[in-house]
Z-matrix of the N, CA and C atoms (Angstrom, degrees):
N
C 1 1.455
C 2 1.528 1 108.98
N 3 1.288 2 100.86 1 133.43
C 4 1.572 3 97.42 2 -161.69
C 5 1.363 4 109.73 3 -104.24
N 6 1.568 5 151.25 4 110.05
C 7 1.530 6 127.82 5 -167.05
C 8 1.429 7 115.55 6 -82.70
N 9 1.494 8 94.51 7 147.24
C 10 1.863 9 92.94 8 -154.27
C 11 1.911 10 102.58 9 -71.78
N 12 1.398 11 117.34 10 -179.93
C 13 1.456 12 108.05 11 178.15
C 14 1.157 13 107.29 12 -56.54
N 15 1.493 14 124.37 13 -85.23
C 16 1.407 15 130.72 14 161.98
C 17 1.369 16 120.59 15 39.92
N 18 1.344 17 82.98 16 -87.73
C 19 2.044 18 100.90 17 172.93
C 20 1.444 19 122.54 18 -34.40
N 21 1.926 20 109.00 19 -57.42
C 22 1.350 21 100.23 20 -162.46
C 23 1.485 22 100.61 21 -79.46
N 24 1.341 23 126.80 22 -43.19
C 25 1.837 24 126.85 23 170.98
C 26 1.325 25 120.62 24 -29.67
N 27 1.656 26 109.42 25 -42.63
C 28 1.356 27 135.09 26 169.45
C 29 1.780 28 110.53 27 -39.53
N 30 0.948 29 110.35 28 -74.51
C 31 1.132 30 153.46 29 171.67
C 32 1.595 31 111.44 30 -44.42
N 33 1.181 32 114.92 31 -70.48
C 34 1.812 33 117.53 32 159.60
C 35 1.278 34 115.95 33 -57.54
N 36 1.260 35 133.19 34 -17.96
C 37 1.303 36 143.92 35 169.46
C 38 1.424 37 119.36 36 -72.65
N 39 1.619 38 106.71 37 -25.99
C 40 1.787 39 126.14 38 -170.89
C 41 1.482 40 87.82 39 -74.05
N 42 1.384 41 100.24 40 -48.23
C 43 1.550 42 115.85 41 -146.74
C 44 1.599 43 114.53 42 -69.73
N 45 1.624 44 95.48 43 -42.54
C 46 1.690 45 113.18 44 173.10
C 47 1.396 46 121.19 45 -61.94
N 48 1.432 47 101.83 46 -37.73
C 49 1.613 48 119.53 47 -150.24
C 50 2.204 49 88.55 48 -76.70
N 51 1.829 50 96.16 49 -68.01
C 52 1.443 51 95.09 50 169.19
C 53 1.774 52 133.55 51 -45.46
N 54 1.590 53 102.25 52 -23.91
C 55 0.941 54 98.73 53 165.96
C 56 1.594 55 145.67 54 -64.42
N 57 1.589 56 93.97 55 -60.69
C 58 1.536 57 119.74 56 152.51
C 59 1.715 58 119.83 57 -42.07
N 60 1.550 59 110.37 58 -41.54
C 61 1.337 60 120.02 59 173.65
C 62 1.743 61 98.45 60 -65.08
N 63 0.725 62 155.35 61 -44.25
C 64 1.732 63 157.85 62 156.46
C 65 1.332 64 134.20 63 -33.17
N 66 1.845 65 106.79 64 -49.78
C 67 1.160 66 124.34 65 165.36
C 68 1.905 67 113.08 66 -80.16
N 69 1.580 68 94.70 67 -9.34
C 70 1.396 69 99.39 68 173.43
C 71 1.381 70 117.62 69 -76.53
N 72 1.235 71 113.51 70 -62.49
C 73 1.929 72 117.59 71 176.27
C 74 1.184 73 107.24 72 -66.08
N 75 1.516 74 130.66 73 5.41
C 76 1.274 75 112.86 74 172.74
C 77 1.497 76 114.32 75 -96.43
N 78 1.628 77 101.26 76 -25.58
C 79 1.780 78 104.53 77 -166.38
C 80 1.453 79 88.54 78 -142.28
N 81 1.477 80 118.63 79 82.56
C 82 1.665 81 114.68 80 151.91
C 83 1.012 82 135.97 81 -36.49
N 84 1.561 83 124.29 82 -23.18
C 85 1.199 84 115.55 83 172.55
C 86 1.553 85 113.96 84 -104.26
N 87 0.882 86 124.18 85 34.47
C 88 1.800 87 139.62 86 153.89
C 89 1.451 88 111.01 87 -90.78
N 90 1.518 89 125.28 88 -26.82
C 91 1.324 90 128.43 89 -172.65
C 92 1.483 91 111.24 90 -32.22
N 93 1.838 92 113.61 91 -60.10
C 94 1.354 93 100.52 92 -176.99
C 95 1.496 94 143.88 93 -31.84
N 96 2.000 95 93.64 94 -45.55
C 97 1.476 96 126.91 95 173.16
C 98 1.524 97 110.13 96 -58.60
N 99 0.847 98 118.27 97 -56.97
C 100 1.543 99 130.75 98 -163.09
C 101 1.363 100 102.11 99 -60.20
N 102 1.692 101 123.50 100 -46.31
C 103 1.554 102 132.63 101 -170.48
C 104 1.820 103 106.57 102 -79.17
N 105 1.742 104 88.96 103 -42.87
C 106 1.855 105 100.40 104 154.30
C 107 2.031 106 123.70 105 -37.69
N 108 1.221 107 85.86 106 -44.37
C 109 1.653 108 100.36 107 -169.24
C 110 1.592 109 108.88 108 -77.12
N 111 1.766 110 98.96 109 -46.51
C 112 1.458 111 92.52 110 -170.26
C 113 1.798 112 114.61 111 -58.08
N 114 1.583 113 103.88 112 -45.15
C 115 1.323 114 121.26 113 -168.73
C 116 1.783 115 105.94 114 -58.35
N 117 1.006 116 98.48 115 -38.55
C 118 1.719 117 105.20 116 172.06
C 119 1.104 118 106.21 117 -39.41
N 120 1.830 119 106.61 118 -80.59
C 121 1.421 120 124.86 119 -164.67
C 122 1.649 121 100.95 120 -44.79
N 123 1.605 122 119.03 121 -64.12
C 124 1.224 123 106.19 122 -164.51
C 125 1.869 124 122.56 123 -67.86
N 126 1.117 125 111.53 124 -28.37
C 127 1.816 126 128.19 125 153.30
C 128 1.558 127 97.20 126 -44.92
N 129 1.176 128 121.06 127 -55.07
C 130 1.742 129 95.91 128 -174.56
C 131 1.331 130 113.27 129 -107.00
N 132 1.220 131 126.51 130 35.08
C 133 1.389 132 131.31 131 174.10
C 134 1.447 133 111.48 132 -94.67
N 135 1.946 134 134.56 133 136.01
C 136 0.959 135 104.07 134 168.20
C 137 1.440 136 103.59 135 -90.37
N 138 0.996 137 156.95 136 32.41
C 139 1.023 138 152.57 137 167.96
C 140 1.909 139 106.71 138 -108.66
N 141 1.061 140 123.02 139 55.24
C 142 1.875 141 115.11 140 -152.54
C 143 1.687 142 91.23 141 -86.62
N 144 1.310 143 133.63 142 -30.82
C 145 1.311 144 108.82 143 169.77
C 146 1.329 145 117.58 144 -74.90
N 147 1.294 146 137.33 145 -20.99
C 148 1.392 147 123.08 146 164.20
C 149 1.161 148 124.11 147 -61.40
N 150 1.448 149 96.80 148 -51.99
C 151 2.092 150 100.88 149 -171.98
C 152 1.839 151 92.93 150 -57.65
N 153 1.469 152 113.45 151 -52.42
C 154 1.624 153 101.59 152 -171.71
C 155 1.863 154 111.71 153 -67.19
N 156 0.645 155 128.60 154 -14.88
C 157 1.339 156 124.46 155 -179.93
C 158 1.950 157 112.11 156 -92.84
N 159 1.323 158 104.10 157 -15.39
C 160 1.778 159 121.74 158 -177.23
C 161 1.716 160 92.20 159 -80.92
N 162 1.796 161 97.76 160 -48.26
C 163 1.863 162 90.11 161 -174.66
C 164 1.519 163 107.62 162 -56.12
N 165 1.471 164 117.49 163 -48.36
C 166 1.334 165 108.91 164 -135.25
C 167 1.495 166 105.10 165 -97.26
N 168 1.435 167 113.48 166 -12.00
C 169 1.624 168 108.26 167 169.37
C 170 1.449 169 107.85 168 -73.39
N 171 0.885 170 131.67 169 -49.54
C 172 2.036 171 123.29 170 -167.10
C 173 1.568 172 91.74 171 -68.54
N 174 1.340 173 124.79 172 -66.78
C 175 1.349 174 128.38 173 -171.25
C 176 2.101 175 116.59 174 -42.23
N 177 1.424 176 111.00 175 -40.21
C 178 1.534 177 135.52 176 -172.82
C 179 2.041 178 81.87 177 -76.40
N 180 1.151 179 119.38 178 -68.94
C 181 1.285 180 94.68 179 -162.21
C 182 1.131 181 94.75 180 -89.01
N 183 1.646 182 176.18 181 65.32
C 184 1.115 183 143.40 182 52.93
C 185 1.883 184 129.18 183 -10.62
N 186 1.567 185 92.66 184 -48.59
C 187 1.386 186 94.69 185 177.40
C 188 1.692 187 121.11 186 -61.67
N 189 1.500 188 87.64 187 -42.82
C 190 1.992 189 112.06 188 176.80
C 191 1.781 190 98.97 189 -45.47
N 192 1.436 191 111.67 190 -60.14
C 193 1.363 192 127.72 191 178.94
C 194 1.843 193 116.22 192 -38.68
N 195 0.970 194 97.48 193 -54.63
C 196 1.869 195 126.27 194 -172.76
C 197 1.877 196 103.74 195 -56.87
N 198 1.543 197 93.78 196 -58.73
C 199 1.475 198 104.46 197 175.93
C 200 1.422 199 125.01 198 -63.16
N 201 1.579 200 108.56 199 -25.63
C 202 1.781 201 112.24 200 172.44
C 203 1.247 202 89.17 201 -74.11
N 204 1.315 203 121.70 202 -73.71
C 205 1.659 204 120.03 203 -158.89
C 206 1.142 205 113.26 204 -56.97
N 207 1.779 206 132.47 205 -16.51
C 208 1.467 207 111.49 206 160.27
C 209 1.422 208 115.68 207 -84.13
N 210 1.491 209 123.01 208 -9.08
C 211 1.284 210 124.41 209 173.64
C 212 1.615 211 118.11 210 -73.71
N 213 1.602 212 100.94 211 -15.96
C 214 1.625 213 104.33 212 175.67
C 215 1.270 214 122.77 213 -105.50
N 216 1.564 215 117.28 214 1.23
C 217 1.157 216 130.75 215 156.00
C 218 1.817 217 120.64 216 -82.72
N 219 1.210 218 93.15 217 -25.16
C 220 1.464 219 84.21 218 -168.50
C 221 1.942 220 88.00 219 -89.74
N 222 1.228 221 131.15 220 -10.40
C 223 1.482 222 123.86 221 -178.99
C 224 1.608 223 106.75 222 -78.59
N 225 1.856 224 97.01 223 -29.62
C 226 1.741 225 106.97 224 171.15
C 227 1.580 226 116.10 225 -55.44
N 228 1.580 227 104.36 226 -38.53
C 229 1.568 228 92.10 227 179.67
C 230 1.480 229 128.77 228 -111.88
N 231 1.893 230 97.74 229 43.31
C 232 1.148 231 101.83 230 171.81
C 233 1.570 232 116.70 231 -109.26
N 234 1.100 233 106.46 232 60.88
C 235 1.742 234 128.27 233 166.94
C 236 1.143 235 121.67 234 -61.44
N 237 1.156 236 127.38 235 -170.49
C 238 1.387 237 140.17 236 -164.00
C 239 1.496 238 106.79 237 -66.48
N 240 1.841 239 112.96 238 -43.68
C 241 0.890 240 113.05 239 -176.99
C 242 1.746 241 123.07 240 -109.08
N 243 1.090 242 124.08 241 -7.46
C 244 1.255 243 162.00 242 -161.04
C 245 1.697 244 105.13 243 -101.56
N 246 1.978 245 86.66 244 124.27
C 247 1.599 246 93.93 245 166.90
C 248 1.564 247 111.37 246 -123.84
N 249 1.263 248 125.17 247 162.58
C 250 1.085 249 123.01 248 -159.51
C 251 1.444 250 103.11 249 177.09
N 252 1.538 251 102.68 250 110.55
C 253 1.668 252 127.08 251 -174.71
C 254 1.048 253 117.99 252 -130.71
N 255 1.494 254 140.45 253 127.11
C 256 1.091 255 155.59 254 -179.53
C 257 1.434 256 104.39 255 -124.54
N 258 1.541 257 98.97 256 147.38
C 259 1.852 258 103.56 257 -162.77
C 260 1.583 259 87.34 258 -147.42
N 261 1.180 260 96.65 259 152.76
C 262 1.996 261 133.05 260 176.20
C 263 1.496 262 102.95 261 55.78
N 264 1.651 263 117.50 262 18.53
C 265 1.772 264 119.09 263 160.92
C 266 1.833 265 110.23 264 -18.69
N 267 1.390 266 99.47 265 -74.36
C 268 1.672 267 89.50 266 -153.86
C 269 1.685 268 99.42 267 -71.45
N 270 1.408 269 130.99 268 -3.53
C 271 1.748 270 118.25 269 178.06
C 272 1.642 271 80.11 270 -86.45
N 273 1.025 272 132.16 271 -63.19
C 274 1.511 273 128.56 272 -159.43
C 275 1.634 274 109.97 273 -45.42
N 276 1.432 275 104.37 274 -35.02
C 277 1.866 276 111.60 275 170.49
C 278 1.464 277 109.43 276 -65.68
N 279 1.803 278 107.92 277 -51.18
C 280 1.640 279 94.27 278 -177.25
C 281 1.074 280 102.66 279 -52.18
N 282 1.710 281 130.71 280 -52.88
C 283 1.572 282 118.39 281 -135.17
C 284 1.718 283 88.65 282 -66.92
N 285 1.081 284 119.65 283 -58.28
C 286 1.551 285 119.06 284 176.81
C 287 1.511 286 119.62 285 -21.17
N 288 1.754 287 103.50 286 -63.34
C 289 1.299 288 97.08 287 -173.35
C 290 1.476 289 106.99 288 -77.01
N 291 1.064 290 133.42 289 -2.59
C 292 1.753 291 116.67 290 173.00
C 293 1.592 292 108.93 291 -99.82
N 294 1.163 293 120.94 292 15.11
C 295 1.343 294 142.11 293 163.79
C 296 1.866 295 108.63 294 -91.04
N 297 1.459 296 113.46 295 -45.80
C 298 1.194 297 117.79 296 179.92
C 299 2.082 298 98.87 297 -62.11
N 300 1.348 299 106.36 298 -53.48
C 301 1.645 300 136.56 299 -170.22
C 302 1.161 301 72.77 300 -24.20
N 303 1.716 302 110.62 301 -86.61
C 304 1.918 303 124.25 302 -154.85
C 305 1.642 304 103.61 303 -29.05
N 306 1.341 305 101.52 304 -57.20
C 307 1.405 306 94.22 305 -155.98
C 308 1.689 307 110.72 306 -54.82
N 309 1.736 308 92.61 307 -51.50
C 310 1.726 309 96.58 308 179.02
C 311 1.637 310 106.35 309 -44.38
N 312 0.856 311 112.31 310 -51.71
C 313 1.973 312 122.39 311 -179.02
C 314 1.512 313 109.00 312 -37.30
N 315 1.077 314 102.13 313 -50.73
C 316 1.848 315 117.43 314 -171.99
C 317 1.672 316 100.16 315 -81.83
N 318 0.951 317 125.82 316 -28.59
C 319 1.256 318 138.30 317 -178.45
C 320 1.390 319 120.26 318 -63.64
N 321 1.628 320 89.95 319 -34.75
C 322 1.697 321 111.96 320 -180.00
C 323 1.293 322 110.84 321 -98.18
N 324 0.809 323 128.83 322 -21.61
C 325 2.095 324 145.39 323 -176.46
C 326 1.656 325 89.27 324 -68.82
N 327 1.459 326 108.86 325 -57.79
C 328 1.359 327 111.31 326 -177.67
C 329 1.256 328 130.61 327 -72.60
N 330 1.136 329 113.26 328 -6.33
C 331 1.592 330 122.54 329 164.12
C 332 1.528 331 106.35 330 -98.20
N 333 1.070 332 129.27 331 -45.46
C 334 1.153 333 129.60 332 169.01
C 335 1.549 334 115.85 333 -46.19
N 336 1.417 335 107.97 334 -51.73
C 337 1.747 336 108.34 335 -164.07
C 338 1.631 337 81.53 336 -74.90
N 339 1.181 338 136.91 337 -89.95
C 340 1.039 339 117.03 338 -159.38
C 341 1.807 340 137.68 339 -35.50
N 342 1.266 341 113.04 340 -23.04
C 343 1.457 342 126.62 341 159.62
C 344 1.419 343 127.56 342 -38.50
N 345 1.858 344 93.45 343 -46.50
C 346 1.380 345 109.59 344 -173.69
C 347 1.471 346 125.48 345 -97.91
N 348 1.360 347 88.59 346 -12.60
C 349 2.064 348 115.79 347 149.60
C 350 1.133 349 126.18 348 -51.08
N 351 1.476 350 102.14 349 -25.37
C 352 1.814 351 110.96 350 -171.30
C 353 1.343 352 84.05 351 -105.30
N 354 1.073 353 142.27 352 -104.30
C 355 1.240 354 136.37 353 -154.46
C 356 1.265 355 125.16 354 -27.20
């Protein structure tokens, strides 16, 4: 059984995207580079809907992840004495989840185009 391209680009894309997402919250001011790097990789990939759809699903729900857990921290420090407000939650979820969408979308382009490669 042979695994189609797709997959492994897919996959290096998980790997890059989370990666870069790492070296990102650690050093804000690398951001340019990092968004520099991704766009490269996927511009010279022939596989560019996999590698882009590999970045943006792990990276899209990491972010999804980040936003509950700051939404349950900030409910943690609403104690007796403690205020704690968070503002534009559910646009900040869409923009997220139609960030997750792309990737699934590209994810599917790439299973698709390759399908119709074989045939």
């Amino acid at each position: 059984m042979k695994i189609p391209p797709w997959t492994t680009w897919w996959f290096f894309g998980a790997i890059v995207g989370a990666s870069l997402l790492f070296s990102m919250t650690r050093n804000v001011l690398a951001l340019p580079l990092i968004i520099a790097v991704l766009v490269a990789l996927v511009v010279r990939s022939p596989e560019r809907a996999a590698l882009g759809g590999g970045a943006l699903i792990p990276t899209g729900l990491w972010f999804l992840y980040e936003l509950r857990a700051a939404v349950e921290r900030c409910a943690a420090a609403n104690g007796p004495h403690g205020s704690c407000e968070i503002y534009g939650v559910p646009e900040q979820a869409i923009a997220m989840g139609l960030y997750v969408a792309v990737g699934v979308g590209l994810t599917g382009y790439a299973v698709l185009r390759s399908r119709s490669g074989r045939a």
